[in-house]
C-alpha positions in Angstrom: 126.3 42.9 138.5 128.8 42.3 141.1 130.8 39.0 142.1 129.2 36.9 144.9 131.0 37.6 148.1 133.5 34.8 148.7 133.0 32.9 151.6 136.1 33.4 152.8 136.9 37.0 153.1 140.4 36.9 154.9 142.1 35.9 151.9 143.1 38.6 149.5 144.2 38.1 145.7 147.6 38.1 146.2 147.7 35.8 149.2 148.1 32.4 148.6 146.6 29.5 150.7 148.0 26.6 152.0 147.7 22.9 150.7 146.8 19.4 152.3 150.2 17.4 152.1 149.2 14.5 153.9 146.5 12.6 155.7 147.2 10.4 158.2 144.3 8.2 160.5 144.8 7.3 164.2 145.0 9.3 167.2 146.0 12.8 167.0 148.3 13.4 170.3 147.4 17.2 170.5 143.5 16.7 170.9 141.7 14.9 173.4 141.0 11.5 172.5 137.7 11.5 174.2 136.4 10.8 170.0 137.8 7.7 169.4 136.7 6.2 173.1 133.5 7.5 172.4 133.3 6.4 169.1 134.7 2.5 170.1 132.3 2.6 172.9 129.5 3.0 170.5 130.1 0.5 168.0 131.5 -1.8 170.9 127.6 -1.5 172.5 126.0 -1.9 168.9 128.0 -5.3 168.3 126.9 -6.6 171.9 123.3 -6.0 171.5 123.8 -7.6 167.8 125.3 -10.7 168.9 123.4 -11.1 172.1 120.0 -12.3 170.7 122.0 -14.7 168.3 123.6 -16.5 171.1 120.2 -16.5 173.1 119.0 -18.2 170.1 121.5 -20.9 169.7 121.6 -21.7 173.7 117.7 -22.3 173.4 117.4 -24.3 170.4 120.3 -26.5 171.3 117.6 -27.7 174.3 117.7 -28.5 178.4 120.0 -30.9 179.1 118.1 -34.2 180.4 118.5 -33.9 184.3 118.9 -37.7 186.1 116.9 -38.3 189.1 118.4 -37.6 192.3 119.5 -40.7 194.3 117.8 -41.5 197.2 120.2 -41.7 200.2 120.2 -44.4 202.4 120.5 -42.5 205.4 117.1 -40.6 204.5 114.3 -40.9 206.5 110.8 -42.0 204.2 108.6 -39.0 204.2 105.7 -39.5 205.8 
C-alpha cells in the first residue's frame, strides 16, 4: 500500500520549511486594514444595541418628573 499523498506537494524530502518566529497582534501595515474597522464596527453596533434597552429601562422606571401648573398671566384674557 502506498503513502497518503501529502497535502502539500511542493515540498520535497530534502527541502526544509520555514518556522513561525514570532507573533505579533495589531495592525499589519502591508494589508488593508478594512478587518479591524470592520471588525470594531461590529462589536461597536453589538454593544449599542446591548446597552440601549438597559438605559431605556432605567429612564422609565426612574418615573416623569411632576410637571407644576403653568401660571396664569395677568395680562391673559379669561377664555370665554
Amino acid at each position: 500500500m502506498s503513502p497518503p499523498p501529502r497535502a502539500r506537494g511542493c515540498y520535497g524530502p530534502g527541502v526544509r520549511r520555514g518556522r513561525i518566529l514570532a507573533i505579533k497582534w495589531g495592525m499589519n501595515p502591508n494589508s488593508s486594514s478594512l478587518g479591524v474597522d470592520v471588525t470594531f464596527l461590529l462589536v461597536g453596533a453589538t454593544v449599542l444595541a446591548a446597552v440601549t434597552p438597559v438605559i431605556g429601562a432605567l429612564l422609565r422606571w426612574r418615573g416623569r418628573a411632576p410637571v407644576a401648573a403653568p401660571l396664569a398671566r395677568p395680562d391673559a384674557e379669561p377664555d370665554a
